[in-house]
Backbone and ligand atoms as CSV (ligand in chain L), in Angstrom:
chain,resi,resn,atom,element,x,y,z
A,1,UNK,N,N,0.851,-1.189,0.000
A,1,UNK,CA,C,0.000,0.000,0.000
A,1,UNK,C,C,0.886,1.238,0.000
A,2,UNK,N,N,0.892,2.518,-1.030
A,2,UNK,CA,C,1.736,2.951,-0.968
A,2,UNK,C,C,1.432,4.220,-0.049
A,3,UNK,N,N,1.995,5.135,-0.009
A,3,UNK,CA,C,1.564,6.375,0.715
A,3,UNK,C,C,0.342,7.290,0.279
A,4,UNK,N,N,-0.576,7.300,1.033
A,4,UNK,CA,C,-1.597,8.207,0.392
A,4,UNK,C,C,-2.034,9.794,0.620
A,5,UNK,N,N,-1.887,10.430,-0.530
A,5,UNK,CA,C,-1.999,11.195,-0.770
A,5,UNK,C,C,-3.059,12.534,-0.536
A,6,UNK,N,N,-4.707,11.776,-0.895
A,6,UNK,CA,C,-6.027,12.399,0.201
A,6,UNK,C,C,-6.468,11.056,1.031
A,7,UNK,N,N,-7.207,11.621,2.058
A,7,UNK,CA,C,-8.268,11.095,2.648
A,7,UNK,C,C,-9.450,11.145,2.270
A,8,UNK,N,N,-10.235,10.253,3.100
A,8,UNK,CA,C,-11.472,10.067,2.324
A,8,UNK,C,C,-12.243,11.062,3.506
A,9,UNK,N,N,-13.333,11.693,3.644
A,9,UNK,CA,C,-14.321,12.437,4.287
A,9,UNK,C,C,-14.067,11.980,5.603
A,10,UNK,N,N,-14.950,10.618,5.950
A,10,UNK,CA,C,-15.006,10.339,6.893
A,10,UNK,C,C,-14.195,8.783,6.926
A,11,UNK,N,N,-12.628,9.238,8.147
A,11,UNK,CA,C,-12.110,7.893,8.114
A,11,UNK,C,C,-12.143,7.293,8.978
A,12,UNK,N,N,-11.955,5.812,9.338
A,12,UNK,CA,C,-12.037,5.612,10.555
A,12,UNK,C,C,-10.704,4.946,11.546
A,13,UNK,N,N,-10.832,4.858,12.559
A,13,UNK,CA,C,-9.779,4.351,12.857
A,13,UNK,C,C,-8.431,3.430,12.765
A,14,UNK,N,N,-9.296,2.193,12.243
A,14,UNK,CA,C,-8.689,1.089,11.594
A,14,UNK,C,C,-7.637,1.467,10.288
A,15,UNK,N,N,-8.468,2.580,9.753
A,15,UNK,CA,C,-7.837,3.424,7.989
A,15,UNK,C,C,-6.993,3.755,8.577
A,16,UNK,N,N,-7.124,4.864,9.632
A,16,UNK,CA,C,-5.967,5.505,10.037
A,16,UNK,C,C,-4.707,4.963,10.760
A,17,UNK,N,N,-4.620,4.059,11.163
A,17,UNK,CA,C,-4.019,3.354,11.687
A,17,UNK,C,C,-3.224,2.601,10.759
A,18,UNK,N,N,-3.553,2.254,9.728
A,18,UNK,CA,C,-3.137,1.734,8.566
A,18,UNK,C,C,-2.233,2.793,7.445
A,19,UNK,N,N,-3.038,3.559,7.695
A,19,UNK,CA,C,-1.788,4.936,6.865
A,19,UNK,C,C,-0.874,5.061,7.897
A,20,UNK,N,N,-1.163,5.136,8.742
A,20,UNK,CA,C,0.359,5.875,9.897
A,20,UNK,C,C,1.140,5.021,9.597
A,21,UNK,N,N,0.915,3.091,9.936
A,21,UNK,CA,C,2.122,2.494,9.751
A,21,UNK,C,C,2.583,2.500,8.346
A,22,UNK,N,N,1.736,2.918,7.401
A,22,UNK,CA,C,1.979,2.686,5.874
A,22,UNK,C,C,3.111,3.642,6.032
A,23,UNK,N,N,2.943,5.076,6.831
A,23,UNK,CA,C,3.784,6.076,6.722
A,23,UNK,C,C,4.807,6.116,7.264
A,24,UNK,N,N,4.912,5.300,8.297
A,24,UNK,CA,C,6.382,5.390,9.024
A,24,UNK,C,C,7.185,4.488,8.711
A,25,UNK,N,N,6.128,3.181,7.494
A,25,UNK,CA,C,7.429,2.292,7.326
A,25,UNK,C,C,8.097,2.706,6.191
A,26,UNK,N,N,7.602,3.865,5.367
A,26,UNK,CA,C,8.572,4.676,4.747
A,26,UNK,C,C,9.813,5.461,4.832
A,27,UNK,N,N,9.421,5.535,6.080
A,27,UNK,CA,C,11.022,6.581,6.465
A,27,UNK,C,C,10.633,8.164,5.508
A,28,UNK,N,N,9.632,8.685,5.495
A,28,UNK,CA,C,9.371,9.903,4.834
A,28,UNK,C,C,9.134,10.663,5.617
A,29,UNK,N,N,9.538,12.305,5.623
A,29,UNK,CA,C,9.898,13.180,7.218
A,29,UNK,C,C,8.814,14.384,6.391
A,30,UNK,N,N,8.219,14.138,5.376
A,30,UNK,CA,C,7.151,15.117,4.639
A,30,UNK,C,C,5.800,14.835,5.632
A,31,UNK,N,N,5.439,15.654,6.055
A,31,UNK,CA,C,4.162,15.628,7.623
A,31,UNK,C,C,2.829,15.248,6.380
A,32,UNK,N,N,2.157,14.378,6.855
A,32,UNK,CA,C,0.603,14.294,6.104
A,32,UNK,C,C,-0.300,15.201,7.016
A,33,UNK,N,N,-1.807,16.071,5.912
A,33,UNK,CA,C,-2.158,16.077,6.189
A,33,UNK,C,C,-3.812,15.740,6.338
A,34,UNK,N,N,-4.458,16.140,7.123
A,34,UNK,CA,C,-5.920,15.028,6.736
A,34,UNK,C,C,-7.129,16.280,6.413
A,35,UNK,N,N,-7.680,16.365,6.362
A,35,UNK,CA,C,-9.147,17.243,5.783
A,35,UNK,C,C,-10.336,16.755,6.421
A,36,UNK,N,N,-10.502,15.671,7.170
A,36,UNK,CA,C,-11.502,15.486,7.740
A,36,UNK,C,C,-11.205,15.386,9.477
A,37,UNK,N,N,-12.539,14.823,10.236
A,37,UNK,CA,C,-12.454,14.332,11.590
A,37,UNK,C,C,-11.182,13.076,11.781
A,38,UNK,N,N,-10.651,13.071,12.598
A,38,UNK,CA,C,-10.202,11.834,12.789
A,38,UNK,C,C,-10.906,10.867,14.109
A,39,UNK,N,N,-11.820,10.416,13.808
A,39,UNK,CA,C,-12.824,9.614,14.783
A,39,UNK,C,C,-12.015,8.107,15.025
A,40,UNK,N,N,-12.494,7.417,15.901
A,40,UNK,CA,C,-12.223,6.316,16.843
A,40,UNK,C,C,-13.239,5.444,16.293
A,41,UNK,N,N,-13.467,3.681,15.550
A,41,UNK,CA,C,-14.367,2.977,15.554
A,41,UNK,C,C,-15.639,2.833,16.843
A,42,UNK,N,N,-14.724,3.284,17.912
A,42,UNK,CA,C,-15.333,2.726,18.941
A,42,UNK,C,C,-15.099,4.035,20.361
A,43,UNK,N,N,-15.967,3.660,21.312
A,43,UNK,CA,C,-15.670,4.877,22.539
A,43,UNK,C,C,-14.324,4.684,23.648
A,44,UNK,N,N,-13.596,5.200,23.626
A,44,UNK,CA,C,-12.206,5.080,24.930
A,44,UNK,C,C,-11.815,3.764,24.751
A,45,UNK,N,N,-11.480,3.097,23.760
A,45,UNK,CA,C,-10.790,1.674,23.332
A,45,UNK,C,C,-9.828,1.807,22.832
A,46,UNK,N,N,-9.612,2.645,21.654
A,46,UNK,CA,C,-8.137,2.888,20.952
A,46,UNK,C,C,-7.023,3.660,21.628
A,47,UNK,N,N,-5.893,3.580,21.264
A,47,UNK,CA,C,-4.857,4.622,21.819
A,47,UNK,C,C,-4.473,5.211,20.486
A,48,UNK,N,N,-3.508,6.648,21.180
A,48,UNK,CA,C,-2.477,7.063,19.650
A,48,UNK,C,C,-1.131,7.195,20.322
A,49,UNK,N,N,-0.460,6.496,19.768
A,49,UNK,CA,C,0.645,5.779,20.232
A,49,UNK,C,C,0.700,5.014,21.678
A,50,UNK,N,N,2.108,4.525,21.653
A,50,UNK,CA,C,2.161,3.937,22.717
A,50,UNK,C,C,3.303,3.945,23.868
A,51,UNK,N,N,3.237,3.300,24.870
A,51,UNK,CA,C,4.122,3.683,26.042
A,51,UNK,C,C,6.128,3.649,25.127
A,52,UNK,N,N,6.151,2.781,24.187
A,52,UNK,CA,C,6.798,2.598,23.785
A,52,UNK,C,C,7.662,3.753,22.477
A,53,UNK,N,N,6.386,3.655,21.972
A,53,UNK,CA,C,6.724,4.776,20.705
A,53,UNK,C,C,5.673,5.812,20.676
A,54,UNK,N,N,6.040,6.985,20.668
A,54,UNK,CA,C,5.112,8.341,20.998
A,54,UNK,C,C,5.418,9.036,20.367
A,55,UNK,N,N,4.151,9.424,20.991
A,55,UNK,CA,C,4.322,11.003,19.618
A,55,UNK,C,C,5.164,11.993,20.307
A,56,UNK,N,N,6.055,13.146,20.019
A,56,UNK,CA,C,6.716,13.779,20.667
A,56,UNK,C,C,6.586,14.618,21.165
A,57,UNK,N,N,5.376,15.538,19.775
A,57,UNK,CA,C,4.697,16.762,20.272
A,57,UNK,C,C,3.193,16.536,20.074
A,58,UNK,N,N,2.004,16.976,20.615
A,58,UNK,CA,C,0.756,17.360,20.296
A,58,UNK,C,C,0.203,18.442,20.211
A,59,UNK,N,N,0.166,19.187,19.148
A,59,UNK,CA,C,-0.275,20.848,18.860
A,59,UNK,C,C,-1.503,20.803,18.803
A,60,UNK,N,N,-2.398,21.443,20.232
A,60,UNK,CA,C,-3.977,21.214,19.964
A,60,UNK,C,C,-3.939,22.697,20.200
A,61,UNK,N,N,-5.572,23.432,20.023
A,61,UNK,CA,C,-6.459,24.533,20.428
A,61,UNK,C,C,-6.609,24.203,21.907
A,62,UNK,N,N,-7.728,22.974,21.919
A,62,UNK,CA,C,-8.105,22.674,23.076
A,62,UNK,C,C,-8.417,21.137,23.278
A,63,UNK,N,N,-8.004,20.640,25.031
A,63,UNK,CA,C,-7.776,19.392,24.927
A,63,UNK,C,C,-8.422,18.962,26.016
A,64,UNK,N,N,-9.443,17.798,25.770
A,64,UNK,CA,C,-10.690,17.664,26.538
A,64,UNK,C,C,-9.913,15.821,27.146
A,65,UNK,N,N,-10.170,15.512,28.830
A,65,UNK,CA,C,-9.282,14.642,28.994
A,65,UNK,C,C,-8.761,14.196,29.767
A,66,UNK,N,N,-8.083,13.320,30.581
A,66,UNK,CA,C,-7.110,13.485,31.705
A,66,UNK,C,C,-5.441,13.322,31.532
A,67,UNK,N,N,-5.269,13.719,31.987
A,67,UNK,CA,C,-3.433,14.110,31.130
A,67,UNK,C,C,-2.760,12.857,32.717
A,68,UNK,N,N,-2.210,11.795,32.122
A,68,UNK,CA,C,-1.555,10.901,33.201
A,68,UNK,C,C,-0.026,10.867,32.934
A,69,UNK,N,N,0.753,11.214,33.689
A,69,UNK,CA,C,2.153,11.041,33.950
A,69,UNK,C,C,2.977,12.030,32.832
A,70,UNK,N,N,2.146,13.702,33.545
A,70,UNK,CA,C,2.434,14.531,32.506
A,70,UNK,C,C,3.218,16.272,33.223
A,71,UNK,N,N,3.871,16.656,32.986
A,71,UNK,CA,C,4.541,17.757,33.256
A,71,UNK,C,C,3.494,18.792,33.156
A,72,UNK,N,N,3.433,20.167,33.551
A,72,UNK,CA,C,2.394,20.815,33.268
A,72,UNK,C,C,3.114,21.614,32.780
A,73,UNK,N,N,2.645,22.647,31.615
A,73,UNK,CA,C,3.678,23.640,30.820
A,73,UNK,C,C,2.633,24.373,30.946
A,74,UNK,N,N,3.194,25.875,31.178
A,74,UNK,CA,C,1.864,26.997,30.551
A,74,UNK,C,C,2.944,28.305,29.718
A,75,UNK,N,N,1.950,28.548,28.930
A,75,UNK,CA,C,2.365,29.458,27.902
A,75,UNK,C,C,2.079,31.001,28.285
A,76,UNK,N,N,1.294,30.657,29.685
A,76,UNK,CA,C,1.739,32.278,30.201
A,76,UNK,C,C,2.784,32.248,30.766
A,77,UNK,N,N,3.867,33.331,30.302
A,77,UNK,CA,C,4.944,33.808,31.095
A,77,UNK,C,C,5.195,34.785,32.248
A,78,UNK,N,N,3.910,35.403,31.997
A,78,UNK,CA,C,4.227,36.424,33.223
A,78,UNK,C,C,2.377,36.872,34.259
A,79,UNK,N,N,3.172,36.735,35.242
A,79,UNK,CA,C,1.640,36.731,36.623
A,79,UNK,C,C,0.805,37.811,36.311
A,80,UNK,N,N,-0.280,37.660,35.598
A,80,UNK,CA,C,-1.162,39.265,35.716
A,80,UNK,C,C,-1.442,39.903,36.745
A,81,UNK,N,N,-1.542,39.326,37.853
A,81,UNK,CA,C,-1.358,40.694,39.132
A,81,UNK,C,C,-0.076,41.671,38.852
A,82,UNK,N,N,1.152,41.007,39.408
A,82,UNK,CA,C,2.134,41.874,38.954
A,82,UNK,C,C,3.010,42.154,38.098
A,83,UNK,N,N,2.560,41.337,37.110
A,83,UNK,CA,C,3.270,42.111,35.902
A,83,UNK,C,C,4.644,41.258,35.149
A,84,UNK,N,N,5.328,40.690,36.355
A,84,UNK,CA,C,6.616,40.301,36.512
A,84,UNK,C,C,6.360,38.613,35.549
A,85,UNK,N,N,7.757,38.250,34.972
A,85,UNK,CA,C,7.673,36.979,34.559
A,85,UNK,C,C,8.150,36.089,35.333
A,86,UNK,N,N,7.556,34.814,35.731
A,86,UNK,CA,C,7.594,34.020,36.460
A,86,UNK,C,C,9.482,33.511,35.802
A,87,UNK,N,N,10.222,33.025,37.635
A,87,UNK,CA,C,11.321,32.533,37.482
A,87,UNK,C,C,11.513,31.150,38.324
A,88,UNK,N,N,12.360,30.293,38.018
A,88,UNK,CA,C,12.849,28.831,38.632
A,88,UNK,C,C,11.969,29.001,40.159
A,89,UNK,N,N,11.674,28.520,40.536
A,89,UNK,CA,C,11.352,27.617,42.010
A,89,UNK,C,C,10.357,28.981,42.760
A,90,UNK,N,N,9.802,29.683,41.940
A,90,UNK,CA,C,8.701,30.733,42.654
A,90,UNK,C,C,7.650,29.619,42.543
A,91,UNK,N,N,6.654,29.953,43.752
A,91,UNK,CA,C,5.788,28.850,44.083
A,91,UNK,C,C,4.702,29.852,43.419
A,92,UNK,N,N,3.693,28.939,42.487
A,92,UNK,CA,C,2.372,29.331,41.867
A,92,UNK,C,C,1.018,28.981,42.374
A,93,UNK,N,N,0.269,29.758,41.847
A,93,UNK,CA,C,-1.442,29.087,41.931
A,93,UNK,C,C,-2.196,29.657,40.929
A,94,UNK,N,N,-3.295,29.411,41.430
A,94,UNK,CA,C,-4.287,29.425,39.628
A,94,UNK,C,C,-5.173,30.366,40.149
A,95,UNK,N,N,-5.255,31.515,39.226
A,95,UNK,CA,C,-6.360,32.148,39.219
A,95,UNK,C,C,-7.672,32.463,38.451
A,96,UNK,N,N,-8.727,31.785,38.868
A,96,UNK,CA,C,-9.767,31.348,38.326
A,96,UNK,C,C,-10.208,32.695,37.550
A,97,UNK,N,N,-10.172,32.506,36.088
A,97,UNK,CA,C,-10.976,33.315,35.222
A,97,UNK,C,C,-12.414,33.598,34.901
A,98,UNK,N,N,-12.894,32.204,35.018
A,98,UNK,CA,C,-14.232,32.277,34.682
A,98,UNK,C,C,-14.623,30.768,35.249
A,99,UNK,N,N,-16.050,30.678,35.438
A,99,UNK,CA,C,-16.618,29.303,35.331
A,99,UNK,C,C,-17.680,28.824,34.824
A,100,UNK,N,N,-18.226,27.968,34.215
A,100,UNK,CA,C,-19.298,27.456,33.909
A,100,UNK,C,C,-19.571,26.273,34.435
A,101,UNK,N,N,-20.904,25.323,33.208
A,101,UNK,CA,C,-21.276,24.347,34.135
A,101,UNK,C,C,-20.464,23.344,33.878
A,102,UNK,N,N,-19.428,23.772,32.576
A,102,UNK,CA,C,-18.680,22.565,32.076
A,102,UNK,C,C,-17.076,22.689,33.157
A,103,UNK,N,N,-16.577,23.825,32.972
A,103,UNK,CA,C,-15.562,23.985,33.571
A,103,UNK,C,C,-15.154,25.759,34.249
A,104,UNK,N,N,-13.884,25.442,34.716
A,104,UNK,CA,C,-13.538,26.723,35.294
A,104,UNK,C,C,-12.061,27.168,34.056
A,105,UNK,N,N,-12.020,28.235,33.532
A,105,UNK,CA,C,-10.990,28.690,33.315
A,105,UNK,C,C,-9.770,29.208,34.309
A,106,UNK,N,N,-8.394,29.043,34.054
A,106,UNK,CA,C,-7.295,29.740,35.075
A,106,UNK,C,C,-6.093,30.103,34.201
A,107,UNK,N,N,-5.246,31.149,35.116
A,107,UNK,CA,C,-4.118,31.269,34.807
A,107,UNK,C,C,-3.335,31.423,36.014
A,108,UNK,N,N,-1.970,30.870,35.893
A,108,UNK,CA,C,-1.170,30.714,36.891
A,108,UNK,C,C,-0.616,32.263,37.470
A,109,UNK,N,N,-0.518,32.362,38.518
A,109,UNK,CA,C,-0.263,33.785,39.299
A,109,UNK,C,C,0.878,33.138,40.396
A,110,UNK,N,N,1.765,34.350,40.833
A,110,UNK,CA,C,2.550,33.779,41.728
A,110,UNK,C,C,1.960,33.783,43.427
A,111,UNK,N,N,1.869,32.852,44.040
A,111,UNK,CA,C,1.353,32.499,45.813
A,111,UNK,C,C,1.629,34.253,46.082
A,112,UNK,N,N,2.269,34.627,46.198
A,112,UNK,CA,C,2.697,36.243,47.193
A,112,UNK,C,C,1.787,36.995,46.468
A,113,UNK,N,N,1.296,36.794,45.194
A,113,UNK,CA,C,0.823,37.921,44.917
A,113,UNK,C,C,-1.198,37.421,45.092
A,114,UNK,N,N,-1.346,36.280,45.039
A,114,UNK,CA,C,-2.503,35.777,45.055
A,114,UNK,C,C,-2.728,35.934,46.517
A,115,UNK,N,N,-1.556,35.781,47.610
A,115,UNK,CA,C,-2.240,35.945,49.106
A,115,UNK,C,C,-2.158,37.353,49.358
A,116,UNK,N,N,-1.464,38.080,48.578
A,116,UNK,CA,C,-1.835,39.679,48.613
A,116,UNK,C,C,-2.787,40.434,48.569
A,117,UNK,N,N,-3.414,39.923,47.306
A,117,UNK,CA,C,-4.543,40.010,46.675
A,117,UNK,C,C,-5.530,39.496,47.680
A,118,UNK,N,N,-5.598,38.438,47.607
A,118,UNK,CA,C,-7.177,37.844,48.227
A,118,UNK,C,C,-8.124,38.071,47.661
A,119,UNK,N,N,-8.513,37.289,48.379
A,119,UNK,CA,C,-9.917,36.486,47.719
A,119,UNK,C,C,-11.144,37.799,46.778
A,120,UNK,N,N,-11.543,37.768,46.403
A,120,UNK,CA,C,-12.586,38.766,45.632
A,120,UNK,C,C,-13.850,38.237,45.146
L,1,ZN,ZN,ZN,2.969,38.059,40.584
């Protein structure tokens, strides 16, 4: 099966699974990309990759989920109370942006400035 080129609308897991290895047993470093959903045959049964071989990076918007045996990174650099960019071993906390019925939004703030602040 050689490397393919489009996808079809709607693929399903099994397909996809079948192009990836089609693709990596190529040795080709050209990224595919897809045009449709990438759906699961089935509910919380499949994986994407494995303990063994992983993916390295995952570039999402937003990621719905539980994250297990995972580092936490945030892409804010600096505490909106004061201004300042967070450095090595300052202790953090989260300051709740918003909430709904699904979830709460946050961004990380530094402890001194959140017990400064207080509660509101
Ligand atoms: Zn601060």
């Amino acid at each position: 099966m050689g490397r393919p080129n489009t996808f079809p609308p709607k693929i399903t897991y099994v397909q996809w699974n079948q192009l990836v290895e089609d693709y990596i047993s190529q040795s080709d470093t050209s990224p595919q990309t897809i045009s449709s959903d990438l759906v699961p045959d089935s509910n919380t049964i499949r994986n994407l990759g494995s303990s063994s071989n992983s993916f390295n990076e995952v570039h999402a918007k937003d990621f719905y989920g539980a994250a297990h045996y995972s580092d936490v990174y945030f892409t804010d650099l600096v505490c909106p109370i004061c201004e300042k960019k967070f450095k090595p071993n300052e202790l953090i906390a989260f300051l709740v942006l918003s909430c709904s019925d699904k979830e709460i939004r946050t961004v990380p703030v530094h402890v001194k400035c959140a017990m400064r602040r207080g509660a509101k």
